[in-house]
PyMOL Python script that loads the backbone (N, CA, C, O; Angstrom):
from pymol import cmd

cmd.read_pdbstr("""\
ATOM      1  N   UNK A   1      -7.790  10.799  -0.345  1.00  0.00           N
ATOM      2  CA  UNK A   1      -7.267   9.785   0.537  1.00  0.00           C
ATOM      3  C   UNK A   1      -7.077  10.346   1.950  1.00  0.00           C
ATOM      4  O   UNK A   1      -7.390   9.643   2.911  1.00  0.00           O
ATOM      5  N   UNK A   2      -6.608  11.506   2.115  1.00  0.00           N
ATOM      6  CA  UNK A   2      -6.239  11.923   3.448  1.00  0.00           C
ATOM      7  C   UNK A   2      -8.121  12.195   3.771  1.00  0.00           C
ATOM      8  O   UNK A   2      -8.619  11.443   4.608  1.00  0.00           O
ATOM      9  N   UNK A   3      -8.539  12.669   3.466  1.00  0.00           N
ATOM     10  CA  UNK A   3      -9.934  13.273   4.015  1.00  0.00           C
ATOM     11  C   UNK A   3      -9.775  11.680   4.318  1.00  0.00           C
ATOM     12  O   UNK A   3      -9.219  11.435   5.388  1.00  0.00           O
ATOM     13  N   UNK A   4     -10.093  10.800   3.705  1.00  0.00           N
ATOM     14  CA  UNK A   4     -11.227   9.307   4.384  1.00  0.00           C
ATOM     15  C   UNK A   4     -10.230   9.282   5.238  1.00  0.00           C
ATOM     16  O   UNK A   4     -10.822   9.096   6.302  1.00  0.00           O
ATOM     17  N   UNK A   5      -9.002   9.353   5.503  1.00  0.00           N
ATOM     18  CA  UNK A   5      -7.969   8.759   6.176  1.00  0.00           C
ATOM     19  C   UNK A   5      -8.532   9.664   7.638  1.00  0.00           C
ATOM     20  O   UNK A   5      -9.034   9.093   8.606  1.00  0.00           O
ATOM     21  N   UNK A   6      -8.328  11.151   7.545  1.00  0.00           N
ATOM     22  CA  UNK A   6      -8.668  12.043   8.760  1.00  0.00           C
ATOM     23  C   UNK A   6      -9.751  12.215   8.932  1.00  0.00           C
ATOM     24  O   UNK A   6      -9.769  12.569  10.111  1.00  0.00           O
ATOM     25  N   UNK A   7     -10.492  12.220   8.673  1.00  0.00           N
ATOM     26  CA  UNK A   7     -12.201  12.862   8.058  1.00  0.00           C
ATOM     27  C   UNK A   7     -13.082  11.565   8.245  1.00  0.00           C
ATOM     28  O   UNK A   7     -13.696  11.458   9.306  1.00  0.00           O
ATOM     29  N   UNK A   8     -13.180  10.649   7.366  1.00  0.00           N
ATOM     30  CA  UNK A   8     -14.349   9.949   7.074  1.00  0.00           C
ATOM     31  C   UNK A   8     -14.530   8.353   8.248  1.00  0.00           C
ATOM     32  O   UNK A   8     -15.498   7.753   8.713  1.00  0.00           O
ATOM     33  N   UNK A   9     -13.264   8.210   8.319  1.00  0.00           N
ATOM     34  CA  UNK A   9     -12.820   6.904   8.720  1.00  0.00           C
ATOM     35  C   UNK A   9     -13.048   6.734  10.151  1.00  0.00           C
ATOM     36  O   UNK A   9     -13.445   5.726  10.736  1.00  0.00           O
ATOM     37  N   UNK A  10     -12.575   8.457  10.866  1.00  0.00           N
ATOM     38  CA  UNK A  10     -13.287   8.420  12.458  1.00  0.00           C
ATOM     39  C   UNK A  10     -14.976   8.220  12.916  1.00  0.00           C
ATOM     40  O   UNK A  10     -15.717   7.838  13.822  1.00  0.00           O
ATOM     41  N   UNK A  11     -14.933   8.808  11.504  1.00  0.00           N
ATOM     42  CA  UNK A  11     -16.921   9.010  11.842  1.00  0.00           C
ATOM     43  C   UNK A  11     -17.701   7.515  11.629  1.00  0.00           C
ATOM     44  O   UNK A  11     -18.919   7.426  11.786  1.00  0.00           O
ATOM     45  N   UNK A  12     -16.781   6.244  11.219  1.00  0.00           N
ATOM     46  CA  UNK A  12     -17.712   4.930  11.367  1.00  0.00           C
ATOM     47  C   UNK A  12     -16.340   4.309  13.023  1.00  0.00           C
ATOM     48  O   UNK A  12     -16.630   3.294  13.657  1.00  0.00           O
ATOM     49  N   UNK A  13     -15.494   4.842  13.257  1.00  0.00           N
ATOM     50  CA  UNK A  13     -15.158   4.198  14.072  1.00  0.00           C
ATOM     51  C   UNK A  13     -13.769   3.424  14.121  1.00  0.00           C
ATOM     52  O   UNK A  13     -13.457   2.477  14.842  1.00  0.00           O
ATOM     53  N   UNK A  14     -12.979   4.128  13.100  1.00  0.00           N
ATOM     54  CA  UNK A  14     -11.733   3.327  12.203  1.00  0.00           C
ATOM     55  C   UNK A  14     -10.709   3.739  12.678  1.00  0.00           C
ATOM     56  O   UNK A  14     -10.698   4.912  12.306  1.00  0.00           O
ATOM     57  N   UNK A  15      -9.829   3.572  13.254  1.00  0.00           N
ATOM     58  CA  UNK A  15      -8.065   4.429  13.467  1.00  0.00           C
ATOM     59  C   UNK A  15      -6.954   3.927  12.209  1.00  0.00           C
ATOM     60  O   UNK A  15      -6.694   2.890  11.600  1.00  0.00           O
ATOM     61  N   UNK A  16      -6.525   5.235  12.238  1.00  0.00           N
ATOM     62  CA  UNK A  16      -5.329   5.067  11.222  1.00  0.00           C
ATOM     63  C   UNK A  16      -4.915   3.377  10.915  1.00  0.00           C
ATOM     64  O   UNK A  16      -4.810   2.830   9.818  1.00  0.00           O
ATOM     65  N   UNK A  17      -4.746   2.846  12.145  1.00  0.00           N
ATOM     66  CA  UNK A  17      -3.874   1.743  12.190  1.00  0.00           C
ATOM     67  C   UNK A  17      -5.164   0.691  12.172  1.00  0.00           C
ATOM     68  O   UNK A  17      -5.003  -0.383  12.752  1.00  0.00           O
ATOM     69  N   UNK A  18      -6.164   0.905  11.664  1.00  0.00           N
ATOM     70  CA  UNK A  18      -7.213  -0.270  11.068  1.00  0.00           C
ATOM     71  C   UNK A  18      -7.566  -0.511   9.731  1.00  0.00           C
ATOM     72  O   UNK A  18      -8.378  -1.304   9.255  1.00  0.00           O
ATOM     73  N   UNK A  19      -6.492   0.669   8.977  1.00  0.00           N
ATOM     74  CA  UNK A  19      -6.616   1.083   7.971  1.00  0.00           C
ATOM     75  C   UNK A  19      -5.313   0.243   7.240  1.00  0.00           C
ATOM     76  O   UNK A  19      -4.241   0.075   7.820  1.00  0.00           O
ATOM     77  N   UNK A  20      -5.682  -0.380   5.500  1.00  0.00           N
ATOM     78  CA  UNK A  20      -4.347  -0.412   5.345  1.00  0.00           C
ATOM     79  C   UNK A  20      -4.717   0.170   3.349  1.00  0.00           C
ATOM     80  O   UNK A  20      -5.438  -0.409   2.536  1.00  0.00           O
ATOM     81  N   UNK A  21      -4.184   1.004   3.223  1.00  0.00           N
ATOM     82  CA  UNK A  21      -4.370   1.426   1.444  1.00  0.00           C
ATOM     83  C   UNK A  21      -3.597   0.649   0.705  1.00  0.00           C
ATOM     84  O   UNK A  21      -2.377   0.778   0.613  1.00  0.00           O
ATOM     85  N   UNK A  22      -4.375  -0.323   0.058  1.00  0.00           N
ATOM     86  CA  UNK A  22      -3.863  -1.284  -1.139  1.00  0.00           C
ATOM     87  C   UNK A  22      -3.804  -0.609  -2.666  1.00  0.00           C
ATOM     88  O   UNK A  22      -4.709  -0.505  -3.493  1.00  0.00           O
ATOM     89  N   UNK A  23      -2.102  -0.097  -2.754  1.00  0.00           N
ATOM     90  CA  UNK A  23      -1.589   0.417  -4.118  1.00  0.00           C
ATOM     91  C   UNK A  23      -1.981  -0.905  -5.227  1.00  0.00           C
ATOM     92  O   UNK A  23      -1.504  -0.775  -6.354  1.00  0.00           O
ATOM     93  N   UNK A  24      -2.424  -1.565  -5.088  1.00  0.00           N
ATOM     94  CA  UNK A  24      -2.626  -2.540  -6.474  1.00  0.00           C
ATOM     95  C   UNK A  24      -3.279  -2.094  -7.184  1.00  0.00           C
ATOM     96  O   UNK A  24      -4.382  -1.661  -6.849  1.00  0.00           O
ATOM     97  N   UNK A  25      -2.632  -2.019  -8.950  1.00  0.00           N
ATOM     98  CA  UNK A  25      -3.582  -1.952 -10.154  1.00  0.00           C
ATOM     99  C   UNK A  25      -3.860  -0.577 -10.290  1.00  0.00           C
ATOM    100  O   UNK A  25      -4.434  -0.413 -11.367  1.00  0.00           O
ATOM    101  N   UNK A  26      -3.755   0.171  -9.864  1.00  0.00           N
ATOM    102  CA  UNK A  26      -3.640   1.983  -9.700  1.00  0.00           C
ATOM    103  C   UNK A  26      -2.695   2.214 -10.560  1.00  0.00           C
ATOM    104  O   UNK A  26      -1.622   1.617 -10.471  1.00  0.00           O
ATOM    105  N   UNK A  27      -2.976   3.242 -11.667  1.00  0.00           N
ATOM    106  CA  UNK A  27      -2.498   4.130 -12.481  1.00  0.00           C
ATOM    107  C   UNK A  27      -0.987   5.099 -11.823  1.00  0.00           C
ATOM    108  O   UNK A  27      -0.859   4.986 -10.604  1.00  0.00           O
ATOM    109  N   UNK A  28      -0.202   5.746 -12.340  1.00  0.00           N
ATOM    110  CA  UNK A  28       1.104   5.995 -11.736  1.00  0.00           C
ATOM    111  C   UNK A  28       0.914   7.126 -10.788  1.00  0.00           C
ATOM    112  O   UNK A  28       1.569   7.160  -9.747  1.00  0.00           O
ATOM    113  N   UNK A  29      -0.094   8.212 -11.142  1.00  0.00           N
ATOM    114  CA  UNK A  29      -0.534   9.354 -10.363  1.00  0.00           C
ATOM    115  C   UNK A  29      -1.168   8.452  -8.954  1.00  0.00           C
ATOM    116  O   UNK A  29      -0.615   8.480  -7.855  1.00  0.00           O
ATOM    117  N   UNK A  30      -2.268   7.769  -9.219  1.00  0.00           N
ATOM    118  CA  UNK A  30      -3.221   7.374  -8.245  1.00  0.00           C
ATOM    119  C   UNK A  30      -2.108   6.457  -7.279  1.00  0.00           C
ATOM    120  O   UNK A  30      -2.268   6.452  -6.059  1.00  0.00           O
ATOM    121  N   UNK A  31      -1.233   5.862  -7.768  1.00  0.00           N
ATOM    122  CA  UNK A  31      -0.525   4.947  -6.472  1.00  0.00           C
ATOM    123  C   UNK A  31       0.478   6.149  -6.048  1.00  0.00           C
ATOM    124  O   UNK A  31       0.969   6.084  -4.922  1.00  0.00           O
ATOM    125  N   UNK A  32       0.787   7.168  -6.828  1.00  0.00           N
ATOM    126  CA  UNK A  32       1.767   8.410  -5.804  1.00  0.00           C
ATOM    127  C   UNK A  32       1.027   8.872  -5.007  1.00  0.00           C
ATOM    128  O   UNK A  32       1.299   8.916  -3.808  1.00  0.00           O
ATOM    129  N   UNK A  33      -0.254   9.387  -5.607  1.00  0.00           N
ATOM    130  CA  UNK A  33      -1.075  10.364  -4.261  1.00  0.00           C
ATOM    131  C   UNK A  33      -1.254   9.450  -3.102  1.00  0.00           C
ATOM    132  O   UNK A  33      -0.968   9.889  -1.988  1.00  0.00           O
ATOM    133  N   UNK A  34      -1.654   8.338  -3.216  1.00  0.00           N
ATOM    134  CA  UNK A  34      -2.164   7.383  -2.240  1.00  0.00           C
ATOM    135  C   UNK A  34      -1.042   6.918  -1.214  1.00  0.00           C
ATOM    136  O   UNK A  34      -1.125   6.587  -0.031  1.00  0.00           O
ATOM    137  N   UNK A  35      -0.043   7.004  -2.023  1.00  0.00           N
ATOM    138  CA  UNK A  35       1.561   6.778  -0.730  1.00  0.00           C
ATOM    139  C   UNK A  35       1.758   7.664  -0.012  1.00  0.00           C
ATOM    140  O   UNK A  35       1.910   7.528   1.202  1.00  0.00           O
ATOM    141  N   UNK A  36       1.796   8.814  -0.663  1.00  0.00           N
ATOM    142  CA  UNK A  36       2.017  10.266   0.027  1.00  0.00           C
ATOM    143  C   UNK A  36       0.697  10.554   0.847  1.00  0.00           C
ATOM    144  O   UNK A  36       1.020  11.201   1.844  1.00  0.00           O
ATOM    145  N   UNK A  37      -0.693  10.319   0.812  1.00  0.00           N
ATOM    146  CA  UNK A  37      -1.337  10.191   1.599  1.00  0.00           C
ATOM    147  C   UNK A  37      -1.037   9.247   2.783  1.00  0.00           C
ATOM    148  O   UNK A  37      -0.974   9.658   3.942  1.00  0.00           O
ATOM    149  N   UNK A  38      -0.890   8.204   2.495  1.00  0.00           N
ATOM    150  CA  UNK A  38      -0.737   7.140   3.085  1.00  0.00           C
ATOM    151  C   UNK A  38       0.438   7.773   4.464  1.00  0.00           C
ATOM    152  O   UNK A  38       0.269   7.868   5.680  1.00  0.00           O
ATOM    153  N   UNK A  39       1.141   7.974   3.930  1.00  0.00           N
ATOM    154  CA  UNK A  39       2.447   8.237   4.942  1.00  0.00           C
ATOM    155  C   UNK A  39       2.611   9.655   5.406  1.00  0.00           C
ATOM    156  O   UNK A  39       3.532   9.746   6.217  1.00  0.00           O
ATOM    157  N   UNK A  40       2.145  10.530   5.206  1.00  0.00           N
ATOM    158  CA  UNK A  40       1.666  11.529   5.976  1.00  0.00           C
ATOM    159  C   UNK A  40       0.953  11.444   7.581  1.00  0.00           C
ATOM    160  O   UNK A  40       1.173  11.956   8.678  1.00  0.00           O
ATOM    161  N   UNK A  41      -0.324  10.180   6.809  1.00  0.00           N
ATOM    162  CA  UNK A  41      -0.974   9.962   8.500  1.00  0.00           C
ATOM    163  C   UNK A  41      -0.659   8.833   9.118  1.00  0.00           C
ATOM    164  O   UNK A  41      -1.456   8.449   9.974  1.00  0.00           O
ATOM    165  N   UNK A  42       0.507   8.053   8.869  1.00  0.00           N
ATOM    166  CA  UNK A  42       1.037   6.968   9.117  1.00  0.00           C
ATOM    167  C   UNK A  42      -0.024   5.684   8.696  1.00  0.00           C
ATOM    168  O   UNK A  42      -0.078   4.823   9.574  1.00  0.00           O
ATOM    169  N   UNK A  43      -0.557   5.522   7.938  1.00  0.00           N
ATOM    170  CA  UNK A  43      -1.858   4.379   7.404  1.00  0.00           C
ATOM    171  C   UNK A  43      -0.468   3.439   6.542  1.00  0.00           C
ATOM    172  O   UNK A  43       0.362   3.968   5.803  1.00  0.00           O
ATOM    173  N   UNK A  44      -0.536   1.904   6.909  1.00  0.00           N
ATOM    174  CA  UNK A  44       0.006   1.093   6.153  1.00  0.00           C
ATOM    175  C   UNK A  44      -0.424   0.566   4.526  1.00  0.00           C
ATOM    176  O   UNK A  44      -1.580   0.379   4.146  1.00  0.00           O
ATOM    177  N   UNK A  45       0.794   0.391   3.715  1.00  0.00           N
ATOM    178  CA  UNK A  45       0.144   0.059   2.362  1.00  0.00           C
ATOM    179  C   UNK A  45       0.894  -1.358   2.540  1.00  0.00           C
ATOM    180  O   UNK A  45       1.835  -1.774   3.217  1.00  0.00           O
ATOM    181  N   UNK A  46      -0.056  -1.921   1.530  1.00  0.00           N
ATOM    182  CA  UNK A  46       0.333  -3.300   0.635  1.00  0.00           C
ATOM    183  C   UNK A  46       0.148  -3.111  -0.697  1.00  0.00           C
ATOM    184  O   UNK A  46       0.182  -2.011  -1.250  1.00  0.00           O
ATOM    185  N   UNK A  47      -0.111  -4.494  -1.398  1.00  0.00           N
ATOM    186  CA  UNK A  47      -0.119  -4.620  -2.618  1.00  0.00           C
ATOM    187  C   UNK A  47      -0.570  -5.980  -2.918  1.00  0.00           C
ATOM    188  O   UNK A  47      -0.518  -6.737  -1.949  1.00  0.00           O
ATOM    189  N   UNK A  48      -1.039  -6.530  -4.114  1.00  0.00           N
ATOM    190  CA  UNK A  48      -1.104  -8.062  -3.957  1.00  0.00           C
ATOM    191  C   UNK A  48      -0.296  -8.228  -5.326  1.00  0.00           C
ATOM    192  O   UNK A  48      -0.228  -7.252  -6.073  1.00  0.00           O
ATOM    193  N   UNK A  49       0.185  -9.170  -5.602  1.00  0.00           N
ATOM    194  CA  UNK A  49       0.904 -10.018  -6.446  1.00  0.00           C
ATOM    195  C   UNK A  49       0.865 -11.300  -6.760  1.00  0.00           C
ATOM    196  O   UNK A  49       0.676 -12.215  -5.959  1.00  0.00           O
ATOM    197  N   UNK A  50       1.039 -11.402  -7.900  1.00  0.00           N
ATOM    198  CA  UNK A  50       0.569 -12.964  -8.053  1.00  0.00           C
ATOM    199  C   UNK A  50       1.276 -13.567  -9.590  1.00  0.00           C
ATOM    200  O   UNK A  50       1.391 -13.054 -10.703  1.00  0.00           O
ATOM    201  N   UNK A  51       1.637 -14.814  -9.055  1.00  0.00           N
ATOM    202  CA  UNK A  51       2.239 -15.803 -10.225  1.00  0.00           C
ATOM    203  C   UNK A  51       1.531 -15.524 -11.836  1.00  0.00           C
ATOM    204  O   UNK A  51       0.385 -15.081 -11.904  1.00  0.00           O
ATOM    205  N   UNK A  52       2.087 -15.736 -12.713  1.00  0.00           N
ATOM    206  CA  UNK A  52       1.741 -15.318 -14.042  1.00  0.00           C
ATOM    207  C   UNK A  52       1.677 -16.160 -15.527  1.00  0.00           C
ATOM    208  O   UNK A  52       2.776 -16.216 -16.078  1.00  0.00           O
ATOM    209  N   UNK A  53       1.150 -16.472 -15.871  1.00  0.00           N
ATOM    210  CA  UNK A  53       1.203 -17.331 -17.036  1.00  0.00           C
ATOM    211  C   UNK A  53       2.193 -16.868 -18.370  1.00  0.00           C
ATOM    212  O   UNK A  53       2.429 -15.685 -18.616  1.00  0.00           O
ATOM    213  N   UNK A  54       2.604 -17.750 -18.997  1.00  0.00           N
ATOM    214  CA  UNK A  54       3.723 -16.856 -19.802  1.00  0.00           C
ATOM    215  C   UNK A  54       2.864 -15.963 -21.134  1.00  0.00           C
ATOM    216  O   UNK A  54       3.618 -15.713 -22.074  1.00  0.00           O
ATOM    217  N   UNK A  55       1.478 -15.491 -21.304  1.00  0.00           N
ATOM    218  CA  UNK A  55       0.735 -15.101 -21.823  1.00  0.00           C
ATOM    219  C   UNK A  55       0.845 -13.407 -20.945  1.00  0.00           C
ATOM    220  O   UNK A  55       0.825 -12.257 -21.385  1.00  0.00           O
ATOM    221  N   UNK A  56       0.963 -13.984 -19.533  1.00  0.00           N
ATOM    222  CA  UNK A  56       0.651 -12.469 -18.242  1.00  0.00           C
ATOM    223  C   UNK A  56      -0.623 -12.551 -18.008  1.00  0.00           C
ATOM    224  O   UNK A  56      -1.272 -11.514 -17.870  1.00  0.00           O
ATOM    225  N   UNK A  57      -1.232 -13.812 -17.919  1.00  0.00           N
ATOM    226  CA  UNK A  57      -2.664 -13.834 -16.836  1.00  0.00           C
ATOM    227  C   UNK A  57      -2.360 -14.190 -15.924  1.00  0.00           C
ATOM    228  O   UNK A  57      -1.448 -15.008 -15.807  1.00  0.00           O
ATOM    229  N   UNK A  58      -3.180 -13.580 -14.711  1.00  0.00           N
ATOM    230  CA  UNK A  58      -2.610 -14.099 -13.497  1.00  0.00           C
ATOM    231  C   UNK A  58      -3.568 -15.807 -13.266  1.00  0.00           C
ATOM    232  O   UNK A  58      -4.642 -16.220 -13.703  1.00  0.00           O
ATOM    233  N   UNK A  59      -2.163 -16.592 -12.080  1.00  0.00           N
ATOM    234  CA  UNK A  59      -2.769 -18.445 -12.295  1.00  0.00           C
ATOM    235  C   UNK A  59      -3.102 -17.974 -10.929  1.00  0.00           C
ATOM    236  O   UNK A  59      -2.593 -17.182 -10.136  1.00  0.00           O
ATOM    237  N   UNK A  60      -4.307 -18.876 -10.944  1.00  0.00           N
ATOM    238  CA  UNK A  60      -5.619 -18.576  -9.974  1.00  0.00           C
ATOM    239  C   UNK A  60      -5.083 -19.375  -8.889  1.00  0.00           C
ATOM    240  O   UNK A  60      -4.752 -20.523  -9.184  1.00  0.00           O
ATOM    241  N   UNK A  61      -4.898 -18.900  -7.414  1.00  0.00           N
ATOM    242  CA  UNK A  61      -4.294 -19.359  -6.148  1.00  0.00           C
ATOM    243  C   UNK A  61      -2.952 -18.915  -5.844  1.00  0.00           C
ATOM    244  O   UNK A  61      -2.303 -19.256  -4.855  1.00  0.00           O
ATOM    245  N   UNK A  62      -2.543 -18.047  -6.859  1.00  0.00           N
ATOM    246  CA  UNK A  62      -1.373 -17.703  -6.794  1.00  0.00           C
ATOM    247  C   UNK A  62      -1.447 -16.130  -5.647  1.00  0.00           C
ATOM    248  O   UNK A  62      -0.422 -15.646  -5.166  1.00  0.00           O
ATOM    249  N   UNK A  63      -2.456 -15.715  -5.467  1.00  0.00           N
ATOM    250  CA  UNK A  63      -2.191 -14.322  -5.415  1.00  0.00           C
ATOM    251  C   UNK A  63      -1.552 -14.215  -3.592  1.00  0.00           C
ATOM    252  O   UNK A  63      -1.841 -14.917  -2.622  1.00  0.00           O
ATOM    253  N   UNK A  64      -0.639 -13.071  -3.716  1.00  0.00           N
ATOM    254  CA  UNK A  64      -0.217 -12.824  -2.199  1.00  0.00           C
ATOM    255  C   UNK A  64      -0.295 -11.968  -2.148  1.00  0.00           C
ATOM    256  O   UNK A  64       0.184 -11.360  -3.105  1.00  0.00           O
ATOM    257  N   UNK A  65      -1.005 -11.048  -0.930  1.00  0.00           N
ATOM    258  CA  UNK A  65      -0.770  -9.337  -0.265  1.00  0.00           C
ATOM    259  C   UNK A  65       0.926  -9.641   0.669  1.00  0.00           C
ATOM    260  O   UNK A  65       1.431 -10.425   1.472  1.00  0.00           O
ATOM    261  N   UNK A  66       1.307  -8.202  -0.264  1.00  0.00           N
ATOM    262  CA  UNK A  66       2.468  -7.913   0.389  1.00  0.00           C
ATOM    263  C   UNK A  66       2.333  -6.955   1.076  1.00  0.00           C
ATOM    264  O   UNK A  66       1.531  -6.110   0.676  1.00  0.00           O
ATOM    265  N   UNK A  67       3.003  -6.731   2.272  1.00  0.00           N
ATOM    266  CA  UNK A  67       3.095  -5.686   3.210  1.00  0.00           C
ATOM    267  C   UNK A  67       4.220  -4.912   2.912  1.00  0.00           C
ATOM    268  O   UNK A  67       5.363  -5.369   2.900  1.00  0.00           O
ATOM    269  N   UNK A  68       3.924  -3.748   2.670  1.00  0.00           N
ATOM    270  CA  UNK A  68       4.849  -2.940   2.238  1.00  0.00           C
ATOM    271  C   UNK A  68       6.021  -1.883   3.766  1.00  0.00           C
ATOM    272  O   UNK A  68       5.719  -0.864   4.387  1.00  0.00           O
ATOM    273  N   UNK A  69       7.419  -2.833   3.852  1.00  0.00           N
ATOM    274  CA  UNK A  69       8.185  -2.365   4.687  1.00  0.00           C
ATOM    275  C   UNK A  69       8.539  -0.825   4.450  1.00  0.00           C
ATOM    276  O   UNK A  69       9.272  -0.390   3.561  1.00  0.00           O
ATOM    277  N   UNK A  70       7.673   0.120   5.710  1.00  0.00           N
ATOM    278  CA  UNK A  70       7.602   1.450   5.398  1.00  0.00           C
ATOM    279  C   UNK A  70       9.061   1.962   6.390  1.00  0.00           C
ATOM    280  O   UNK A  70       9.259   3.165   6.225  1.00  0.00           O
ATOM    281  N   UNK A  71       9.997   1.365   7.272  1.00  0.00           N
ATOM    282  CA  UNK A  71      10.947   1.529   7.390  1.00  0.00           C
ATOM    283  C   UNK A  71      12.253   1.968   6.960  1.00  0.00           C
ATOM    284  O   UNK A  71      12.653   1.275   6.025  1.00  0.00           O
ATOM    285  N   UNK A  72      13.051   2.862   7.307  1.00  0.00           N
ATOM    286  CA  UNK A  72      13.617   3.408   6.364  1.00  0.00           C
ATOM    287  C   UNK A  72      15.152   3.635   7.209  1.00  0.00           C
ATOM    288  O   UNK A  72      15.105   4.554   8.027  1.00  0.00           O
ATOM    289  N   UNK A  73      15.951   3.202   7.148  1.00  0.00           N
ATOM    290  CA  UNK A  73      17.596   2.722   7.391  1.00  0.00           C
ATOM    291  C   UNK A  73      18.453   3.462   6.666  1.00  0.00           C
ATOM    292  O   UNK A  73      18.341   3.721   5.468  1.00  0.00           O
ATOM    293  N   UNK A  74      19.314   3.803   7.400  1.00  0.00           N
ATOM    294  CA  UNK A  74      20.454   4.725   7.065  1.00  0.00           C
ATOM    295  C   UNK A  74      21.840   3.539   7.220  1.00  0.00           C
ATOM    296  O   UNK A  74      22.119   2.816   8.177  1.00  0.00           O
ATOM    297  N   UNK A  75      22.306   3.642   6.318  1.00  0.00           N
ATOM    298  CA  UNK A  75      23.793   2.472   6.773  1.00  0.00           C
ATOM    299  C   UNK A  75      25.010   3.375   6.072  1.00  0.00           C
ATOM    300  O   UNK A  75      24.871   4.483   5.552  1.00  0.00           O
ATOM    301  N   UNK A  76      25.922   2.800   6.166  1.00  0.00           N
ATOM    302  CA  UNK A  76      27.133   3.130   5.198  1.00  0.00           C
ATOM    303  C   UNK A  76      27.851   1.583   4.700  1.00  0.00           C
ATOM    304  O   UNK A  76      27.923   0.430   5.123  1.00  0.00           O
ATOM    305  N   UNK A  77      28.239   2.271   3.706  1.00  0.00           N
ATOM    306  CA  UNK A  77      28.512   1.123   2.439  1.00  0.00           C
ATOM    307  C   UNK A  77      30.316   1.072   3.139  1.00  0.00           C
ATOM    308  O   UNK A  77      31.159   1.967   3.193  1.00  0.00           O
ATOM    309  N   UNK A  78      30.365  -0.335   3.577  1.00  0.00           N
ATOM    310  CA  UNK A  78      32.095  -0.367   3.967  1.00  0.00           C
ATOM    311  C   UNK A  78      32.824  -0.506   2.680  1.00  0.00           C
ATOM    312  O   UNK A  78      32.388  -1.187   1.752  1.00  0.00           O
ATOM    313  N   UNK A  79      34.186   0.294   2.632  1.00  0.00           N
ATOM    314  CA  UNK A  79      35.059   0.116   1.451  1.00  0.00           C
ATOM    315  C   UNK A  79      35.979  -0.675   1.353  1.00  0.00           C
ATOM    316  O   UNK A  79      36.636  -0.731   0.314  1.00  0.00           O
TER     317      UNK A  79
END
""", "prot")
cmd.dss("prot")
cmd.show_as("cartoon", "prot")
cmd.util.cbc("prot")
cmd.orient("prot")
């Protein structure tokens, strides 16, 4: 992931930020490496999701890409 990300992606003409790595349907290793790639070179992830039949097929028109909020907030919890 990082090679296409640093490596492959300049050589057709691509910047980080034309890039977005879709974690969908990836095995538990393959969506870790791909985040940790991902956010190393700052490249945005999503995901798609979609409505479900009570069987767990997905119902056709349902599907949405989510943008995954890579932001990260510090607060304190008032007592």
């Amino acid at each position: 992931m990082r090679k296409i990300l640093e490596e492959e992606a300049p050589k057709v003409g691509l910047k980080t930020d034309d890039i977005i790595a879709d974690i969908t349907g990836g095995l538990k290793p393959l969506t870790a490496g791909m985040i940790l790639a991902a956010l190393t070179v700052g490249c945005d992830l999503d995901y798609v999701e979609t409505e479900r039949t009570p069987e767990g097929e997905p119902i056709p028109g349902t599907l949405r890409v989510v943008v995954i909020d890579l932001n990260f907030y510090i607060s304190t919890k008032e007592k």
